[in-house]
N, C-alpha and C positions, 0 to 999 in steps of 0.2 A: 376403549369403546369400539365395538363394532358398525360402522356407518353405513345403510345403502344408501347410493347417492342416484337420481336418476337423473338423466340427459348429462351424465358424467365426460362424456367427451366431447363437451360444447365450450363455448366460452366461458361463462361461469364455473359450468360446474366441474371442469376439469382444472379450472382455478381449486376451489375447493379439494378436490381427489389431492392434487399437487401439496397441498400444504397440511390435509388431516394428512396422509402419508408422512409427510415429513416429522408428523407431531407423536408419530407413532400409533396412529389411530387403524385399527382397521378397516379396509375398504371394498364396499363390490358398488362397480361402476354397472349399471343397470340402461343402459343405450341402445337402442333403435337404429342409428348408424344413419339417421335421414341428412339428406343435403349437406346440413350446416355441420353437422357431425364429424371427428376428426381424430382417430386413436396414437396420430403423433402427438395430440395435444398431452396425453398421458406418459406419451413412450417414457420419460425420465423416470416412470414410476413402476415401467410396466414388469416388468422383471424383479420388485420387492414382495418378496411373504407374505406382506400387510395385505395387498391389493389381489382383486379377483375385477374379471371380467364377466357381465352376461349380457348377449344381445336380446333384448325384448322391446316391445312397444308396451306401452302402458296400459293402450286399448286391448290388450290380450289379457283378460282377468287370470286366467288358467296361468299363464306361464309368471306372474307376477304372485300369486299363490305357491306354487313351484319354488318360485325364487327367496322367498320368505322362511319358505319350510323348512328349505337346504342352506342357507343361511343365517338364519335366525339372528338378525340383526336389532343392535341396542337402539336404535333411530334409523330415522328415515329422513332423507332432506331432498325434496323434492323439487328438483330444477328442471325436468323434461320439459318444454313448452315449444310451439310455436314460438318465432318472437317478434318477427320482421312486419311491420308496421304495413309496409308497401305492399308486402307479400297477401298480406290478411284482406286489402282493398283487393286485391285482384281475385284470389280465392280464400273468403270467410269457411270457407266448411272444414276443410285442414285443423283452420285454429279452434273451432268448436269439435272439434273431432278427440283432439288432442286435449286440449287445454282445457276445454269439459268434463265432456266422456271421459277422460286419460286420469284426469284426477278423481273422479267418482270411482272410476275403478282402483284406482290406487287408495282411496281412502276406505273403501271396502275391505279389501285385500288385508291393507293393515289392520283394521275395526279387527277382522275376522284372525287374525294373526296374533294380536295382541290378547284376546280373549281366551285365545287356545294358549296361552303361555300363562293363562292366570293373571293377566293384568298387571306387569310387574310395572312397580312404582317408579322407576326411574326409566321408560322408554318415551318416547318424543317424535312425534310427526311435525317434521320443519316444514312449512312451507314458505316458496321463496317467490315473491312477487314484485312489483314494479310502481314506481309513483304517479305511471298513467291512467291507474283506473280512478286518479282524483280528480284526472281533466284538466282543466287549462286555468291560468292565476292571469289576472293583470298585472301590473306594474310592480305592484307591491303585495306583499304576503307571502309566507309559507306554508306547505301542508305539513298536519300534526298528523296522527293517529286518527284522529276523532275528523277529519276534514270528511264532510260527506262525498260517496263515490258519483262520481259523473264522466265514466267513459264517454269517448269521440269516437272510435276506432274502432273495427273487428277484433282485431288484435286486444286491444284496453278493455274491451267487454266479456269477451270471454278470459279475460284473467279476472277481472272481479268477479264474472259467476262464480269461478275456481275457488275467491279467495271466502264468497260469500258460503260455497259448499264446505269448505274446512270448518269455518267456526260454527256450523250449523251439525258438522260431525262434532263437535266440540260438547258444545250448547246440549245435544239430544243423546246423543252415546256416551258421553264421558271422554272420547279420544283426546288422549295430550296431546296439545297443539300449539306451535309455537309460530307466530305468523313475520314475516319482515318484506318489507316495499323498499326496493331500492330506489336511487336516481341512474343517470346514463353511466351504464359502465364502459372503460375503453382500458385498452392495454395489450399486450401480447397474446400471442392465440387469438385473439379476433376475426371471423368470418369477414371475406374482405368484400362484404356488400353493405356493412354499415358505415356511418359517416368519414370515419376516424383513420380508418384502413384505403377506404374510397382518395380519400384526400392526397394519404402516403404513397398510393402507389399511380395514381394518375400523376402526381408529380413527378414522380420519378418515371416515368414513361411520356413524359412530356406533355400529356393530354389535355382538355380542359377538366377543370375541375368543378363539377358542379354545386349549385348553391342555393338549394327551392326560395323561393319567393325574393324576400328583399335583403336573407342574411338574417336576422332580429330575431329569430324564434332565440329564446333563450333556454338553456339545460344546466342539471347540476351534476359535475362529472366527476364519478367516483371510481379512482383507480383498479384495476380487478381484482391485485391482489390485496387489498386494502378491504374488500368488501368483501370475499371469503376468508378475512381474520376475521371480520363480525358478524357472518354469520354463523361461524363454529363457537363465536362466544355465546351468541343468542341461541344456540343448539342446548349448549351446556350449563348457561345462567341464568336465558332468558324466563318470566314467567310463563305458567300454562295459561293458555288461551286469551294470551297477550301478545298486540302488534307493534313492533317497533321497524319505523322510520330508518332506513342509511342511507347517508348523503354525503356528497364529498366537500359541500360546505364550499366548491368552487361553481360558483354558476359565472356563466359566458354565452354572449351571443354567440349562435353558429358561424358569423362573419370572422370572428375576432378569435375562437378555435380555431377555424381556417388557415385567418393571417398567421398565426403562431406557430401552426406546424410550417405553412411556407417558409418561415423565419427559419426553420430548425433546420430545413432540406435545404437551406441557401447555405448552411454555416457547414453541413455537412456534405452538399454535392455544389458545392460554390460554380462548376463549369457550367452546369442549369441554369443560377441564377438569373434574376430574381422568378421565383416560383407564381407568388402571386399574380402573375401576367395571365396565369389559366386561369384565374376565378372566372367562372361562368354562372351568369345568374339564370333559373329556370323556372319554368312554372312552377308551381308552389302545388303541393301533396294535398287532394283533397282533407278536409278537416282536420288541419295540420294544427295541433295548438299551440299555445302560443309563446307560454311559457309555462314551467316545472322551476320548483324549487323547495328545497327540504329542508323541516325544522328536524333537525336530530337531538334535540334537548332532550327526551326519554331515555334513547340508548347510550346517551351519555353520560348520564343522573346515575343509572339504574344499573349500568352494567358498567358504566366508565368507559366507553368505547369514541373513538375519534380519529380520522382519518389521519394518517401519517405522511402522506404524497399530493403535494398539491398542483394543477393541472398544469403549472408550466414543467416540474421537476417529471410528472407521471408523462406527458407529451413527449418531452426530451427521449425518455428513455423507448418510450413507445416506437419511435421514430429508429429509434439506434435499431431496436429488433430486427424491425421487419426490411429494412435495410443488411441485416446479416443472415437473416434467415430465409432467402430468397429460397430453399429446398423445399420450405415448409409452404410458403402461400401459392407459388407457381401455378405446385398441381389441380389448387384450388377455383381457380379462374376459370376453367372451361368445365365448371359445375350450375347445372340447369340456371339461370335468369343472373349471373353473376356479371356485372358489368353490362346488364342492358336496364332501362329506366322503368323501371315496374311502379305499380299504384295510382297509375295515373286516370284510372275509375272511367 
């Protein structure tokens, strides 16, 4: 199968590149190259026959027609997005730019794409979304499928518009559509302004570590590469114009992620220890919600899918990386708003 993958040298989706490649699949990583963007994330792959490169933005209909034309790919999986929470409070227009516009164009692109190939039966527009645009759970519960959407966030809203434009491409043109909402993903190649990376290398620099509100917001944390095996299954087995749920089935307070990676940097840079002494608590993120948590009973029924790596074993190793791979995050640090406290509205 011929794959375009787009925001392919992001964290996701160079997870994804990483492992169709491996599977024999062929690839054009379709990238914009913004902020978060990273083509060591690929380099492992960068040099296989399978794999191709284009730089575009999504909001460029022209060049995404272009790239369609001259590729003529069996699916599409669509990862490009804004994605950073904090970022979206400080400037919403980025993420309606992209994550709107970016997709309208893109699902254009392909309508227009697919038509002109005769509609062949077996091609698929993935799109790859997030379990924030269900909004926030009390105490108890999980989202299904069917949970009504209730963005908080710039960020969470404009990906439901995204998600609500695909099945509405679905619903009205016929476009095969394959839809999935993950939980929090963390793992390798991580952009080191999200929690997970924040945590590892403020430790490791001695710094404090900061902690929005009281700790308690709770997530359900789905390995990365755990989560592009299921979405190349839901690529390939998922139904049309059917959404499934991925979760890592580990949910955790942000306190107690925290504690755990401290746990991991005291076993592994013991002269630090104890780590935890930087937990710093901070104002808390406007409309921070409260908790996420994910029913995966469909994609597990349905396709037989279930996470393999569970958050202490995926931590562990997370920790090892980026600990070895100081070449790769270093450069990364002195890239626009990267270690200063954004969102704060």
């Amino acid at each position: 199968m011929k794959i375009l993958v787009t925001g392919g040298a992001g964290f996701i989706g160079s997870a994804v590149v990483r492992l169709a490649v491996a599977r024999g699949h062929e690839v054009v990583n379709l990238d914009a190259l913004t902020y978060a963007a990273n083509l060591a994330n690929v380099a492992s792959v960068a040099d296989s026959p399978l794999y191709r490169f284009e730089q575009a933005d999504i909001r460029d209909r022209a060049a995404l027609d272009r790239i369609l034309s001259t590729h003529k790919p069996d699916a599409i999986m669509h990862l490009a997005a804004e994605s950073h929470v904090d970022r979206s409070i400080d400037g919403p227009g980025a993420f309606i730019e992209t994550n709107v516009t970016g997709t309208y164009n893109l699902l254009e692109a392909a309508r227009a794409y697919w038509t002109t190939q005769g509609r062949p039966e077996g091609f698929r527009f993935h799109h790859i979304s997030t379990d924030e645009v269900f909004g926030s759970l009390g105490e108890t519960g999980q989202f299904t499928e069917t949970t009504p959407y209730d963005p908080r966030s710039p960020y969470s809203a404009s990906k439901a518009a995204s998600d609500h434009l695909v099945c509405a491409w679905h619903e009205t043109y016929g476009l095969p559509v394959v839809l999935t909402n993950c939980s929090n993903n963390y793992g390798p190649f991580h952009f080191p302004e999200k929690l997970v990376p924040v945590v590892i290398l403020n430790a490791l620099h001695g710094r404090p570590i900061p902690v929005y509100g009281d700790g308690g917001n709770v997530r359900d944390w789905l390995y990365v590469e755990d989560h592009a095996d299921a979405l190349l299954l839901a690529l390939e087995k998922g139904s049309l114009g059917r959404s499934y749920n991925i979760g890592g089935e580990n949910e955790a307070r942000n306190i107690d992620l925290v504690r755990t990676i401290c746990a991991h940097m005291d076993h592994l840079r013991p002269e630090s220890a104890p780590h935890d002494r930087l937990i710093t608590f901070v104002a808390d993120r406007p409309g921070h919600d409260r908790r996420y948590a994910i029913d995966p009973t469909r994609i597990r029924t349905e396709l037989g899918w279930r996470p393999s790596v569970t958050v202490e074993e995926g931590l562990r190793r997370t920790v090892e990386w980026y600990l070895n791979n100081e070449d790769w995050w270093r450069p990364l640090l002195s890239r626009q708003g990267v270690g200063e406290r954004l969102g704060k509205a």
